[in-house]
Gaussian input, Z-matrix of N, CA and C with variables (Angstrom, degrees):
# hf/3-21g

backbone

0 1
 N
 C     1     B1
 C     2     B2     1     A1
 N     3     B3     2     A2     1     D1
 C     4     B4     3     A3     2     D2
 C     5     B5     4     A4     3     D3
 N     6     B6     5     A5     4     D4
 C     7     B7     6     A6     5     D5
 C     8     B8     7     A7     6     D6
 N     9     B9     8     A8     7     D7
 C    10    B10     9     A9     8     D8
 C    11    B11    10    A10     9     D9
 N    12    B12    11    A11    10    D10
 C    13    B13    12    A12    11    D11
 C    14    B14    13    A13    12    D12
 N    15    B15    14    A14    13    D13
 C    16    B16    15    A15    14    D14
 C    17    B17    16    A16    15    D15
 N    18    B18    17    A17    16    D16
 C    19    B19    18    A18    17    D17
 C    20    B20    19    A19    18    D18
 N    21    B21    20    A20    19    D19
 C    22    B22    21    A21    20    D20
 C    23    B23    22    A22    21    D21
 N    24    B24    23    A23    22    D22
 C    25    B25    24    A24    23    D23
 C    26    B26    25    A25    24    D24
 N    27    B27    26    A26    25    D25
 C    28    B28    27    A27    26    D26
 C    29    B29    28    A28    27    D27
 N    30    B30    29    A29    28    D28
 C    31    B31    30    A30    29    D29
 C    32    B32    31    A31    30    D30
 N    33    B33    32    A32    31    D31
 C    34    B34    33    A33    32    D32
 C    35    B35    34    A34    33    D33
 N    36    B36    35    A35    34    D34
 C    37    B37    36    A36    35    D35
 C    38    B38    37    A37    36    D36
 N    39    B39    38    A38    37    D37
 C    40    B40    39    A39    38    D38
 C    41    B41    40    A40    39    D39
 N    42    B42    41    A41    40    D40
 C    43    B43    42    A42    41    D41
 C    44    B44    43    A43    42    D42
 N    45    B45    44    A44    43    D43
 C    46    B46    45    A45    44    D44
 C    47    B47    46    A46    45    D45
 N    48    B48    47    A47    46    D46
 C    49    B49    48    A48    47    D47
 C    50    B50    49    A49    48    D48
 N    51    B51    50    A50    49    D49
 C    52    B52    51    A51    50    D50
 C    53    B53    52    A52    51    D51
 N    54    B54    53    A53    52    D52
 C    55    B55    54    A54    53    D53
 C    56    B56    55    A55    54    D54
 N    57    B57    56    A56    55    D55
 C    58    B58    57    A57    56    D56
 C    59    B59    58    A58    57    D57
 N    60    B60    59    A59    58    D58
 C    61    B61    60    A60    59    D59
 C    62    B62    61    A61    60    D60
 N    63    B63    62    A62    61    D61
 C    64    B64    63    A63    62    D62
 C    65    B65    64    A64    63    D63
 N    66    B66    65    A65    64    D64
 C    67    B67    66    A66    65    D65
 C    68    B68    67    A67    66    D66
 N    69    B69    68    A68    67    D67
 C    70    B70    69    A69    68    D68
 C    71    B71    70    A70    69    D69
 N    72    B72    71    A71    70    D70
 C    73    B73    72    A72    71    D71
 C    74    B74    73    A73    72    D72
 N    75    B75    74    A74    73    D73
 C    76    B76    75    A75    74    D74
 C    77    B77    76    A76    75    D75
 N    78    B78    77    A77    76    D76
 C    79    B79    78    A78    77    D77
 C    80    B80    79    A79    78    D78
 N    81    B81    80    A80    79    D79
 C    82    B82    81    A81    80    D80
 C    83    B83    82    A82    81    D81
 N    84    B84    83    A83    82    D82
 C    85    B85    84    A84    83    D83
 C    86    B86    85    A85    84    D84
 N    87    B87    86    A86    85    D85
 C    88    B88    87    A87    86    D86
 C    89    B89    88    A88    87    D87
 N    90    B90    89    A89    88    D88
 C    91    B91    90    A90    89    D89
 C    92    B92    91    A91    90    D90
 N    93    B93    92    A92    91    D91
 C    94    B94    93    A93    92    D92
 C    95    B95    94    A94    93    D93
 N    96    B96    95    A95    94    D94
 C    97    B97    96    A96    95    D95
 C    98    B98    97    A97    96    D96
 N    99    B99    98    A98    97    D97
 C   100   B100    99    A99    98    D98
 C   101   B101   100   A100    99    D99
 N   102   B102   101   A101   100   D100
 C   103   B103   102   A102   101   D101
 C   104   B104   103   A103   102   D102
 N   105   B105   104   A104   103   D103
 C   106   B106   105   A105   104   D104
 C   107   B107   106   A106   105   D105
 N   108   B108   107   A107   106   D106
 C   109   B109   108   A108   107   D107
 C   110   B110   109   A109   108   D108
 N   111   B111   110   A110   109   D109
 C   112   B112   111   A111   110   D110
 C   113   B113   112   A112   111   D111
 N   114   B114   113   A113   112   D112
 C   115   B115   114   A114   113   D113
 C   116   B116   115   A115   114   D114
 N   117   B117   116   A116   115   D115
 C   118   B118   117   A117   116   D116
 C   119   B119   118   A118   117   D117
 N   120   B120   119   A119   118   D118
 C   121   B121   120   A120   119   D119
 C   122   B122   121   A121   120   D120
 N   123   B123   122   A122   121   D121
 C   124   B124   123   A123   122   D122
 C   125   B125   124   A124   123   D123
 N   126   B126   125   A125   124   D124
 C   127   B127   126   A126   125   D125
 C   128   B128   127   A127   126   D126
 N   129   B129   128   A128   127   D127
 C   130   B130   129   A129   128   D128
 C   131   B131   130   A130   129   D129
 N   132   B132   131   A131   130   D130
 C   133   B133   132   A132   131   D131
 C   134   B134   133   A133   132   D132
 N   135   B135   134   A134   133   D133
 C   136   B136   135   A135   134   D134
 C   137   B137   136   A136   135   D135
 N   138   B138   137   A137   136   D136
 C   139   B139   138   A138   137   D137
 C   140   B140   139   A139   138   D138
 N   141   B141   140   A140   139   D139
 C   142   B142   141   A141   140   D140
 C   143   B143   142   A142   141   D141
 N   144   B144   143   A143   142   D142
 C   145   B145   144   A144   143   D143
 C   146   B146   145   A145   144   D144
 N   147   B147   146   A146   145   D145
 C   148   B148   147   A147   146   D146
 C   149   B149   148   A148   147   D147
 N   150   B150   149   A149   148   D148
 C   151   B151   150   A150   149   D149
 C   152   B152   151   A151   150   D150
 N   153   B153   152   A152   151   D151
 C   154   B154   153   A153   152   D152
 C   155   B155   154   A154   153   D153
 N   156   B156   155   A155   154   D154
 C   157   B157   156   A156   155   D155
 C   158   B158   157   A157   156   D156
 N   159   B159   158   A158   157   D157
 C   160   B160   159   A159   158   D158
 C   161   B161   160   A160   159   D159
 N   162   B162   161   A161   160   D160
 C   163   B163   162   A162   161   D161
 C   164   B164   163   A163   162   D162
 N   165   B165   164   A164   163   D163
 C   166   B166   165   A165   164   D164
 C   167   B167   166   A166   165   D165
 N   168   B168   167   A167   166   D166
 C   169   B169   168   A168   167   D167
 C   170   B170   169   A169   168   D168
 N   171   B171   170   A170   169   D169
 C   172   B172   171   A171   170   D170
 C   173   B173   172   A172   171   D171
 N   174   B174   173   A173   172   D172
 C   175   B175   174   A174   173   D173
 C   176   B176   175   A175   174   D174
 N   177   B177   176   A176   175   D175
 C   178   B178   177   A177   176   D176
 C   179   B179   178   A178   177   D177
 N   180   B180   179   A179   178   D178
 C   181   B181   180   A180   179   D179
 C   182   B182   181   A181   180   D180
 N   183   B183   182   A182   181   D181
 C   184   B184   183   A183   182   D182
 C   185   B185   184   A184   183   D183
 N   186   B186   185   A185   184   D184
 C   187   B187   186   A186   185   D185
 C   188   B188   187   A187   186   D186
 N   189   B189   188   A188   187   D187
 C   190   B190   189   A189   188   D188
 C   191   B191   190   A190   189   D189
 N   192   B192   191   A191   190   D190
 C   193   B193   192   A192   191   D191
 C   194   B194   193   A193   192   D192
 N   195   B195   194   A194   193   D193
 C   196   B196   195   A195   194   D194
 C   197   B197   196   A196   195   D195
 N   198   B198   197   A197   196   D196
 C   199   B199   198   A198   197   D197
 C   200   B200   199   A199   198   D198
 N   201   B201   200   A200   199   D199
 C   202   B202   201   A201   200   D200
 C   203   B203   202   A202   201   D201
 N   204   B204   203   A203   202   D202
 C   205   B205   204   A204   203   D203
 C   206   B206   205   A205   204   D204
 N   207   B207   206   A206   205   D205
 C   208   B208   207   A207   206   D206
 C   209   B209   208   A208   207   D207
 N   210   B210   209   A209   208   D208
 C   211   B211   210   A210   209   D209
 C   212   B212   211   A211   210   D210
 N   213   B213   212   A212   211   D211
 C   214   B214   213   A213   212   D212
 C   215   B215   214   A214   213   D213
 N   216   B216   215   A215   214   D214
 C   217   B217   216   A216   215   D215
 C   218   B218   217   A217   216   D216
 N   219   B219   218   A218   217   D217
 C   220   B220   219   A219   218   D218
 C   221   B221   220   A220   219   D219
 N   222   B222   221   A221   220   D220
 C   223   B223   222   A222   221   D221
 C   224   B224   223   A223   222   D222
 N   225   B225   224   A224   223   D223
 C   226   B226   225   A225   224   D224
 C   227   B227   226   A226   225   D225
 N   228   B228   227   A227   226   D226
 C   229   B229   228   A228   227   D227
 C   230   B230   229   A229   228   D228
 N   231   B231   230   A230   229   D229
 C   232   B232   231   A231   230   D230
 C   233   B233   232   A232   231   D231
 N   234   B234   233   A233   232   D232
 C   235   B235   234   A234   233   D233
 C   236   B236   235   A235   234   D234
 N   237   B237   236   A236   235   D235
 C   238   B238   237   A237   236   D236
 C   239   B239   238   A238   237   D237
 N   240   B240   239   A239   238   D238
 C   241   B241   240   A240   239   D239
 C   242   B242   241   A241   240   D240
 N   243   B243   242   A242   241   D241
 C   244   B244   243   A243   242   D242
 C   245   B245   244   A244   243   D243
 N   246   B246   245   A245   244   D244
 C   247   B247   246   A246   245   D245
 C   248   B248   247   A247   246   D246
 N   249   B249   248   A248   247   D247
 C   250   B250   249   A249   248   D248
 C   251   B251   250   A250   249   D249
 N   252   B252   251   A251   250   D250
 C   253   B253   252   A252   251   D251
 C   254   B254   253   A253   252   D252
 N   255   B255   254   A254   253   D253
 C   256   B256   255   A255   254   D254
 C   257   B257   256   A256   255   D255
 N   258   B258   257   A257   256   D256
 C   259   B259   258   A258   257   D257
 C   260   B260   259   A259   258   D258
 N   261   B261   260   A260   259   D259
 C   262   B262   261   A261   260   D260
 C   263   B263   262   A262   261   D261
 N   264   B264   263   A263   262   D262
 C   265   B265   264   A264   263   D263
 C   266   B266   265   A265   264   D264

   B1=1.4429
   B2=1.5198
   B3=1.4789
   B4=1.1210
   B5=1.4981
   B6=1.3871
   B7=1.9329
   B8=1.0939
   B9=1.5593
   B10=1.7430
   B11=1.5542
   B12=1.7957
   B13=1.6971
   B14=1.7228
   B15=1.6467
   B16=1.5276
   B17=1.3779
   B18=1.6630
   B19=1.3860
   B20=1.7640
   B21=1.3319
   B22=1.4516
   B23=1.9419
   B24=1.5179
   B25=1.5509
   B26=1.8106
   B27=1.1693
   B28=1.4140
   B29=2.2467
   B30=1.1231
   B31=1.5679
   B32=1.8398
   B33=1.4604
   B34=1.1319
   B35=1.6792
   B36=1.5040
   B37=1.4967
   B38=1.5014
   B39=1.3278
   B40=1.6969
   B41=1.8016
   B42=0.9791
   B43=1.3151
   B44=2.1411
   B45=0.8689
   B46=1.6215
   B47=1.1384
   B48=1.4318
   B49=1.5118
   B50=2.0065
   B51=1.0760
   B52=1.5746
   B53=1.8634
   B54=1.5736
   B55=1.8007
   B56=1.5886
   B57=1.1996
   B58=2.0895
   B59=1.4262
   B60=1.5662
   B61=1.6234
   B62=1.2984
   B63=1.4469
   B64=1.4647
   B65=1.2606
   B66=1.1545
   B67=1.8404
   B68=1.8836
   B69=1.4421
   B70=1.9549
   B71=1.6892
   B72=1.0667
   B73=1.4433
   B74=1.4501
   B75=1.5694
   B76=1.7748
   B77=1.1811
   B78=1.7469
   B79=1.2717
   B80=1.4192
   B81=1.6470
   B82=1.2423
   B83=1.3425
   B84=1.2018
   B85=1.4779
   B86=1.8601
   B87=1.1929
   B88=1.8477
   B89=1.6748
   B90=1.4395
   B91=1.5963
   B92=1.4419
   B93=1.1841
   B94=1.2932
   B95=1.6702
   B96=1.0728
   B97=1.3594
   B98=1.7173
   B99=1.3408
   B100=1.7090
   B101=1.3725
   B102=1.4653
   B103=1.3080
   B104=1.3831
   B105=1.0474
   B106=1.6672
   B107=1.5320
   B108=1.0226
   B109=1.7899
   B110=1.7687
   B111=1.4785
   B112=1.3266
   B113=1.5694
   B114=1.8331
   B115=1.1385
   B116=1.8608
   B117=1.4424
   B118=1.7302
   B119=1.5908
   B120=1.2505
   B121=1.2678
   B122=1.9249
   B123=1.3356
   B124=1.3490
   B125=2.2913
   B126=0.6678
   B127=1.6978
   B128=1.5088
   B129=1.4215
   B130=1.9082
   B131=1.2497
   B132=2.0335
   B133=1.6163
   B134=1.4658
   B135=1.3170
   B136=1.4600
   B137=1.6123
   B138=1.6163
   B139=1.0912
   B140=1.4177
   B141=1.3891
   B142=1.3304
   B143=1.6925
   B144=1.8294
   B145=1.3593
   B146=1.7014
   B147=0.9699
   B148=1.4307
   B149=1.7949
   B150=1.4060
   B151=1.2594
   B152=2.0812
   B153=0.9753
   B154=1.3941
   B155=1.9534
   B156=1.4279
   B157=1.7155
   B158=1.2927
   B159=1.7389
   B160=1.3070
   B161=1.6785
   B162=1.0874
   B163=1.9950
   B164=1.4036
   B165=1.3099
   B166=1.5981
   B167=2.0224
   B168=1.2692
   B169=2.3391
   B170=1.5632
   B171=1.6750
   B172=2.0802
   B173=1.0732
   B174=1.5610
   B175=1.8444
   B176=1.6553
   B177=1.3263
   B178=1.0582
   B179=1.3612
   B180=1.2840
   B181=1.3085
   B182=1.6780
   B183=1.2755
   B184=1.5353
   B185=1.0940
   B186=1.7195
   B187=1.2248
   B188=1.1632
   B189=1.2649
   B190=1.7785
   B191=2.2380
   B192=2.0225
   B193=1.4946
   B194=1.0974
   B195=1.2222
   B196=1.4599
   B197=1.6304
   B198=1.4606
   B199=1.5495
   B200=1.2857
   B201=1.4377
   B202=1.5986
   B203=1.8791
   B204=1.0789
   B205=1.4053
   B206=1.7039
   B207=1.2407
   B208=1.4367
   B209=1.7078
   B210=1.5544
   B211=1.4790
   B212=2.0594
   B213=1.5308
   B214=1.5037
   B215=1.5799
   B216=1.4208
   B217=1.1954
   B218=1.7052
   B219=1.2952
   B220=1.5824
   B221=1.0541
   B222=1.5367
   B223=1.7917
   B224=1.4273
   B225=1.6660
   B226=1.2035
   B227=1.7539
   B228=1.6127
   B229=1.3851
   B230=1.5575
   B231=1.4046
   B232=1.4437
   B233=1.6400
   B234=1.2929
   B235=1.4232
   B236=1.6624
   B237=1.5089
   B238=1.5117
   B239=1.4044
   B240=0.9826
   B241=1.7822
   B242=1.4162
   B243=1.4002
   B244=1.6710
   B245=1.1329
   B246=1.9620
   B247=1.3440
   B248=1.8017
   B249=1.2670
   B250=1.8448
   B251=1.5880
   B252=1.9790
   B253=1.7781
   B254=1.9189
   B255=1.2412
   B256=0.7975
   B257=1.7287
   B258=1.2976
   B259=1.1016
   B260=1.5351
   B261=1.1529
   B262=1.7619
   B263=1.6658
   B264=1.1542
   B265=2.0402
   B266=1.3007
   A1=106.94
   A2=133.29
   A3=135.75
   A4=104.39
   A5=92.37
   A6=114.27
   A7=118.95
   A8=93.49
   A9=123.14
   A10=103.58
   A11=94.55
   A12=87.20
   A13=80.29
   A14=97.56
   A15=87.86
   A16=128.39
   A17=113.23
   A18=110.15
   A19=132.06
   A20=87.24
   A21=80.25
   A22=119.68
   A23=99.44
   A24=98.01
   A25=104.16
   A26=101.38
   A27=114.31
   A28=88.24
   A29=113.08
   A30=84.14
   A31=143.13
   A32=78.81
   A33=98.69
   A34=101.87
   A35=141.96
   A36=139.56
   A37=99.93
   A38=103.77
   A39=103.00
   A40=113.23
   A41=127.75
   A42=128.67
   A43=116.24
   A44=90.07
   A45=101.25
   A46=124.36
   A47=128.22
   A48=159.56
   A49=81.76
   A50=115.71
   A51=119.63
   A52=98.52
   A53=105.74
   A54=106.62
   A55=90.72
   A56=79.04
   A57=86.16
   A58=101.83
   A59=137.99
   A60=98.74
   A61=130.31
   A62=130.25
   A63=108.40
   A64=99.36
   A65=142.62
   A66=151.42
   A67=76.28
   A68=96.71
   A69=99.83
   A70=114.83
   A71=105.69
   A72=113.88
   A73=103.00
   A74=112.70
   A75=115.04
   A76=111.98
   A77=151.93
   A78=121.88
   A79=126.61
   A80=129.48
   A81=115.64
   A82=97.23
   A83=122.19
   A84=126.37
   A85=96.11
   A86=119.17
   A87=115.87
   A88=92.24
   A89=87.77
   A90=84.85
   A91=123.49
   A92=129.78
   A93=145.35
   A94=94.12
   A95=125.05
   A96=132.10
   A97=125.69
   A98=114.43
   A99=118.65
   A100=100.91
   A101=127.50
   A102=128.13
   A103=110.39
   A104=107.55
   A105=124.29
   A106=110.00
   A107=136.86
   A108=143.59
   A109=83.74
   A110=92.76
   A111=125.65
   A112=112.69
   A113=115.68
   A114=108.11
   A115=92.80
   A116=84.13
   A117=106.83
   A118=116.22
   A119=136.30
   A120=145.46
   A121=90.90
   A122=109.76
   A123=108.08
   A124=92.76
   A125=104.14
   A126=122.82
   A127=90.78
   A128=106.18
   A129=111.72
   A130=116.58
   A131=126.21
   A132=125.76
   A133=107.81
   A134=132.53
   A135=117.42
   A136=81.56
   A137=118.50
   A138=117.45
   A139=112.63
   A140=135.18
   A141=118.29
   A142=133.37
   A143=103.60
   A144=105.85
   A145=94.00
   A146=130.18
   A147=137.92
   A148=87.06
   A149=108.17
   A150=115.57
   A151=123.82
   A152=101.33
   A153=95.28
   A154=103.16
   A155=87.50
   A156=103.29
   A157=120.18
   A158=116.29
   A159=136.15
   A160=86.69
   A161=109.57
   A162=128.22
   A163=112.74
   A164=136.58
   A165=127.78
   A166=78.27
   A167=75.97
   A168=97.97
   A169=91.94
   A170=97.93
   A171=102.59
   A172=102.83
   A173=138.45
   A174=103.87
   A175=101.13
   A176=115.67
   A177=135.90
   A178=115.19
   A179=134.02
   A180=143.97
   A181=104.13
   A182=139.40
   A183=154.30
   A184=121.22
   A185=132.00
   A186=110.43
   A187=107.06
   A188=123.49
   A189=118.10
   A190=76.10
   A191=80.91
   A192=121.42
   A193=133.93
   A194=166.08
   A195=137.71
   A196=98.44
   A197=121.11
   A198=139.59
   A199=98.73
   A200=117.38
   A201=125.59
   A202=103.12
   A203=101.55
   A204=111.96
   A205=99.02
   A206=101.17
   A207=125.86
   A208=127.17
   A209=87.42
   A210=105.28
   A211=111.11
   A212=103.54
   A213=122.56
   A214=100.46
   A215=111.60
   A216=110.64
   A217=120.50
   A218=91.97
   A219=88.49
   A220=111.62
   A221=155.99
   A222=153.85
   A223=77.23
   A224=135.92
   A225=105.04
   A226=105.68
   A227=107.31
   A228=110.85
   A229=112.33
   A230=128.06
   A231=125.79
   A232=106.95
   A233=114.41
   A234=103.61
   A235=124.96
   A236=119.07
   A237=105.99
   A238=105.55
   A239=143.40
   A240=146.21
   A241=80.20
   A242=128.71
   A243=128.51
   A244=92.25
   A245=114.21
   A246=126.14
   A247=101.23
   A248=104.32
   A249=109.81
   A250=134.36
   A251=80.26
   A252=92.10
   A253=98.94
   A254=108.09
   A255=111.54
   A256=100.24
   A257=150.60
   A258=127.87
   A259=116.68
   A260=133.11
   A261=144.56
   A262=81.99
   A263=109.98
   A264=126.53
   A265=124.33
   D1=125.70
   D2=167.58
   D3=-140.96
   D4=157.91
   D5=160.27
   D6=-169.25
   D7=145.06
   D8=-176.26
   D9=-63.76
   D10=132.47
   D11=172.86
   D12=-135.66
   D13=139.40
   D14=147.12
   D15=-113.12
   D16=139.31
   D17=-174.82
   D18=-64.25
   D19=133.02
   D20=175.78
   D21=-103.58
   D22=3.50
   D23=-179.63
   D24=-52.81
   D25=144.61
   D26=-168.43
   D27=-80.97
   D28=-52.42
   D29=171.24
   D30=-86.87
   D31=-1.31
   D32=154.48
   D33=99.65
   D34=-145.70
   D35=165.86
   D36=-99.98
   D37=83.11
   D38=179.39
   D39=-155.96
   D40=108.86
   D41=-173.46
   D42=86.26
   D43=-103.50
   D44=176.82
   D45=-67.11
   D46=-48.35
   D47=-139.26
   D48=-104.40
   D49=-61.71
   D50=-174.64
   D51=-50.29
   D52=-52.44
   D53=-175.01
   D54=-43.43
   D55=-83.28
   D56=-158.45
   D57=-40.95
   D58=-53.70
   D59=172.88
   D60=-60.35
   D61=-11.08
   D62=174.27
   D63=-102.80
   D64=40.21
   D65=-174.12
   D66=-112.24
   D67=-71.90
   D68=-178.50
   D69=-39.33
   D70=-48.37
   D71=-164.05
   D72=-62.49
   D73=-58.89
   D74=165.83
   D75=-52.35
   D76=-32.65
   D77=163.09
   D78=-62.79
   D79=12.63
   D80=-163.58
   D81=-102.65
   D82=177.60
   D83=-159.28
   D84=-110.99
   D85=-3.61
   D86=173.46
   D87=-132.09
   D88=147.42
   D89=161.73
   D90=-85.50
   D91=170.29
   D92=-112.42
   D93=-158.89
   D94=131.62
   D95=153.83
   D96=-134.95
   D97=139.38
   D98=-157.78
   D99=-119.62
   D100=139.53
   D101=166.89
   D102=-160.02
   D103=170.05
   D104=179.33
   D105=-86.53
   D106=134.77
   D107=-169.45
   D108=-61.01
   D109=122.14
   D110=159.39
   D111=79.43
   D112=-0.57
   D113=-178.42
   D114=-112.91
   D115=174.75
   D116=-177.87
   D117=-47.00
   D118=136.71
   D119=-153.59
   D120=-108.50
   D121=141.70
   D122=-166.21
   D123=-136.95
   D124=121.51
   D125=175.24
   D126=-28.80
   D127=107.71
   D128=173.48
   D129=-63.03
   D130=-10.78
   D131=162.77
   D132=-84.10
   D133=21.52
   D134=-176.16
   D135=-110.54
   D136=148.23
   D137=157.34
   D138=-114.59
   D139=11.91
   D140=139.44
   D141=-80.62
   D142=-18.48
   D143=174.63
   D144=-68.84
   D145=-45.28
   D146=-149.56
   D147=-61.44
   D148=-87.24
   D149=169.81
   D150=-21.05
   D151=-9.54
   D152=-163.38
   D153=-100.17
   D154=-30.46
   D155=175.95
   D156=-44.46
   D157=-34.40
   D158=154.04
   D159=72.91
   D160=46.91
   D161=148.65
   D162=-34.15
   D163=145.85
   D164=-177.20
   D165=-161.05
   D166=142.81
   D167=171.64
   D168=-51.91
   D169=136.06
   D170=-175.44
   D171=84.81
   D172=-13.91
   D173=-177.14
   D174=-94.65
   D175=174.55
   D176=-176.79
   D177=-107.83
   D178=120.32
   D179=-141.96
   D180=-143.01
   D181=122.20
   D182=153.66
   D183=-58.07
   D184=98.14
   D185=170.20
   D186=-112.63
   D187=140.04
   D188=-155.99
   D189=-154.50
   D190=151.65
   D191=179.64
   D192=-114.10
   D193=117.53
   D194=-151.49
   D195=-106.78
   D196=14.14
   D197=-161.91
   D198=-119.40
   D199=122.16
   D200=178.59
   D201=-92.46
   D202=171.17
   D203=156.90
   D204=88.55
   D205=151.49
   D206=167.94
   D207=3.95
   D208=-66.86
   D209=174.14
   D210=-49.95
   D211=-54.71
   D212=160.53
   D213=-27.52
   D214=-84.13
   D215=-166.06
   D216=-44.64
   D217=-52.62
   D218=-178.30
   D219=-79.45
   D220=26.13
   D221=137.83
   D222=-69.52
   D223=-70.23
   D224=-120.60
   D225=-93.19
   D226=-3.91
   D227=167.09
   D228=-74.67
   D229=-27.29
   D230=174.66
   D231=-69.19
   D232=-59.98
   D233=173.20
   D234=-56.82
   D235=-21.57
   D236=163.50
   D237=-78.90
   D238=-34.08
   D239=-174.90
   D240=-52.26
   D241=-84.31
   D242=-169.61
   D243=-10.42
   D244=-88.46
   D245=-117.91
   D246=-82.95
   D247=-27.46
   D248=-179.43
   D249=-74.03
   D250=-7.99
   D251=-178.36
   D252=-59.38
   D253=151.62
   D254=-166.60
   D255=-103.13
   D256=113.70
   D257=-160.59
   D258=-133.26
   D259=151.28
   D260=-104.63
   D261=-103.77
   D262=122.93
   D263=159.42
   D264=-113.92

């Protein structure tokens, strides 16, 4: 199960904004994996894989599950709520 979100954090997955999404990502009950369309998918609780993706506000990001069902859905709707907030510059 995956889906495209694009971010709207105004700094994008870099410093702070990266903590608190993989702070989100560790409360979900499946793990979670994040990547850039067509590149390598990196564990959404690591915050140096996270950090390394080099995310910027506007890109488009994959978060995909290898876990079906319900529980799936709702990690991967909390982590797009995170990443789509759109936030004040």
């Amino acid at each position: 199960m995956e889906r495209v979100v694009v971010v709207g954090l105004r700094e994008g997955l870099h410093a702070r904004p990266a903590a608190l999404f993989v702070q989100e990502a560790g409360r979900q009950p499946v793990p979670v994996s994040i990547a850039k369309p067509g590149g390598s998918a990196v564990g959404a609780t690591s915050i140096l894989a996270v950090l390394t993706l080099d995310v910027s506000a506007g890109d488009e990001v994959v978060l995909s599950t290898t876990v079906e069902g319900p529980e799936a859905e709702r990690a991967l709707d909390a982590l797009e709520r995170y990443l789509s907030q759109v936030t004040p510059g």
